[in-house]
TIVEX-633821 format. One record per residue (C-alpha): residue in three letters; chain; x, y, z. Coordinates in Angstrom, 2 decimals, always signed. Example, Ala and Ser with C-alpha at 12.3 -4.5 7.8 and 13.67 -1.06 7.14 Angstrom:
// TIVEX-633821
residu=Ala, chaine=A, x=+12.30, y=-4.50, z=+7.80
residu=Ser, chaine=A, x=+13.67, y=-1.06, z=+7.14
This chain:
// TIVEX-633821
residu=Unk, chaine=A, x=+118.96, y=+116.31, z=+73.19
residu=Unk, chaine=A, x=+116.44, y=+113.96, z=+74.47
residu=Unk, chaine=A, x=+114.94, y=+111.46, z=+72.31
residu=Unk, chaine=A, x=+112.64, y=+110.14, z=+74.35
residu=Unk, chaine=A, x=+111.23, y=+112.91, z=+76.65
residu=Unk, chaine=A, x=+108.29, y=+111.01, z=+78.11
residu=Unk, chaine=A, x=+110.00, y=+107.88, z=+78.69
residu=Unk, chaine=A, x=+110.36, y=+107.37, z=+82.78
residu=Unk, chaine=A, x=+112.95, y=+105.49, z=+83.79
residu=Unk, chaine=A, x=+113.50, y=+104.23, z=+87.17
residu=Unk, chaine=A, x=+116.21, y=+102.89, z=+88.66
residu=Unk, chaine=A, x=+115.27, y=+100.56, z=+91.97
residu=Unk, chaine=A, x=+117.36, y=+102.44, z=+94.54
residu=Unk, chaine=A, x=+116.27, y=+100.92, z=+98.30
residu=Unk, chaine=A, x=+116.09, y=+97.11, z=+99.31
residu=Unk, chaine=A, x=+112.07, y=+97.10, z=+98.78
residu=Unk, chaine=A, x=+112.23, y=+98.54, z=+95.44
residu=Unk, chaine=A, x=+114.42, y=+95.94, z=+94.52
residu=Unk, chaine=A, x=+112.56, y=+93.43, z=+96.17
residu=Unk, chaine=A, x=+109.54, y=+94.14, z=+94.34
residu=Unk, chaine=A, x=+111.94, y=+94.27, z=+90.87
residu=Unk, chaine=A, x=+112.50, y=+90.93, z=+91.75
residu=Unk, chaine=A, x=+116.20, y=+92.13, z=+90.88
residu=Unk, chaine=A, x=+118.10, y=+89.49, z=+93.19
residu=Unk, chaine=A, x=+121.54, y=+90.79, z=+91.87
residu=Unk, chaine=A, x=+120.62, y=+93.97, z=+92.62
residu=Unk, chaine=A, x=+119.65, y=+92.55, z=+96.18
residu=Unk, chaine=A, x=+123.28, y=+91.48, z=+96.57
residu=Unk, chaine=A, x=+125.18, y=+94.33, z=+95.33
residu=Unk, chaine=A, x=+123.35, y=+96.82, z=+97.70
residu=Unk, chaine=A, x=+123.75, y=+94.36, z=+100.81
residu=Unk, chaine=A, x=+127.41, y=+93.89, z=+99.77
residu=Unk, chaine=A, x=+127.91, y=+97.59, z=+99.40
residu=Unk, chaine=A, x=+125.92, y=+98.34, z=+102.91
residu=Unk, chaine=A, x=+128.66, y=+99.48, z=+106.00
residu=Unk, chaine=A, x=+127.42, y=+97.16, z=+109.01
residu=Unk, chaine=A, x=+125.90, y=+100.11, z=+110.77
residu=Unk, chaine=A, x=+123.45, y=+100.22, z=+107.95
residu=Unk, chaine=A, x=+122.87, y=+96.83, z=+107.26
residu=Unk, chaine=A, x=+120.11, y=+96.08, z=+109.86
residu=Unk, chaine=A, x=+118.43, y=+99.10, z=+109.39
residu=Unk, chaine=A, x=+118.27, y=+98.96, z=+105.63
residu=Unk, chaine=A, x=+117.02, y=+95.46, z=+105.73
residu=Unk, chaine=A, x=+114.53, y=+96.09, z=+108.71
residu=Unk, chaine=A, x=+113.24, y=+98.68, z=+106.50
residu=Unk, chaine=A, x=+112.39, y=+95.89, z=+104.06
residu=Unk, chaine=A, x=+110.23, y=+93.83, z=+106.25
residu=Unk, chaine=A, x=+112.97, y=+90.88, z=+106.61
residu=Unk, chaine=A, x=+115.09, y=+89.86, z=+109.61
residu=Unk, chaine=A, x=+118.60, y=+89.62, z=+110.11
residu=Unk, chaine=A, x=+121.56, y=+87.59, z=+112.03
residu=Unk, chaine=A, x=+123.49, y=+88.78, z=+114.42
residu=Unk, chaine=A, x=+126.88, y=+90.34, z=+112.44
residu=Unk, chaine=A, x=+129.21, y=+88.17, z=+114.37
residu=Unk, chaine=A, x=+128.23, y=+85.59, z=+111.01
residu=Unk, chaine=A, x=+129.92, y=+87.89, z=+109.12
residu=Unk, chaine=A, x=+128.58, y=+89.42, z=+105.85
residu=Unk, chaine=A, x=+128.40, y=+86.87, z=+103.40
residu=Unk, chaine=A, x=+126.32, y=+84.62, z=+105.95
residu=Unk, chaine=A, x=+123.73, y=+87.36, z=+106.98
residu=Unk, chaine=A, x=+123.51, y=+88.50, z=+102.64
residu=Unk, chaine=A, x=+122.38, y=+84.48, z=+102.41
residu=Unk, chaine=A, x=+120.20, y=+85.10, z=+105.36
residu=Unk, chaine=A, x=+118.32, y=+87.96, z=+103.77
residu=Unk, chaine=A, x=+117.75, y=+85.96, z=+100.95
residu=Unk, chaine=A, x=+116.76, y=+82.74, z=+101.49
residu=Unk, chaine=A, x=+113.70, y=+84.86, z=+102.48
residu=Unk, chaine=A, x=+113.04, y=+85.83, z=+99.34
């Protein structure tokens, strides 16, 4: 039964919509959860640059947002 049948919800589900959220956790846990092959390509998407992956994944997640 739904309660609330004309209630949207949405969930941010790609890098700009949780950008625009301003949800900064939500920032992290998709970069962290992002296979490297996806990484760049996600965050290109997004309008933001990255670092090369040799800085490892924890350096290029600080990367992304320190340009936020």
């Amino acid at each position: 039964m739904d309660l609330f049948p004309d209630f949207e919800t949405t969930i941010p589900r790609t890098l700009s919509e949780l950008i625009e959220a301003k949800d900064k956790k939500g920032i992290v846990d998709l970069l962290r959860t992002l296979r490297s092959d996806q990484f760049d390509e996600t965050v290109w998407e997004a309008g933001l640059s990255t670092i090369g992956h040799h800085h490892g994944k924890p350096a290029m997640i600080d990367h992304v947002m320190r340009q936020l």
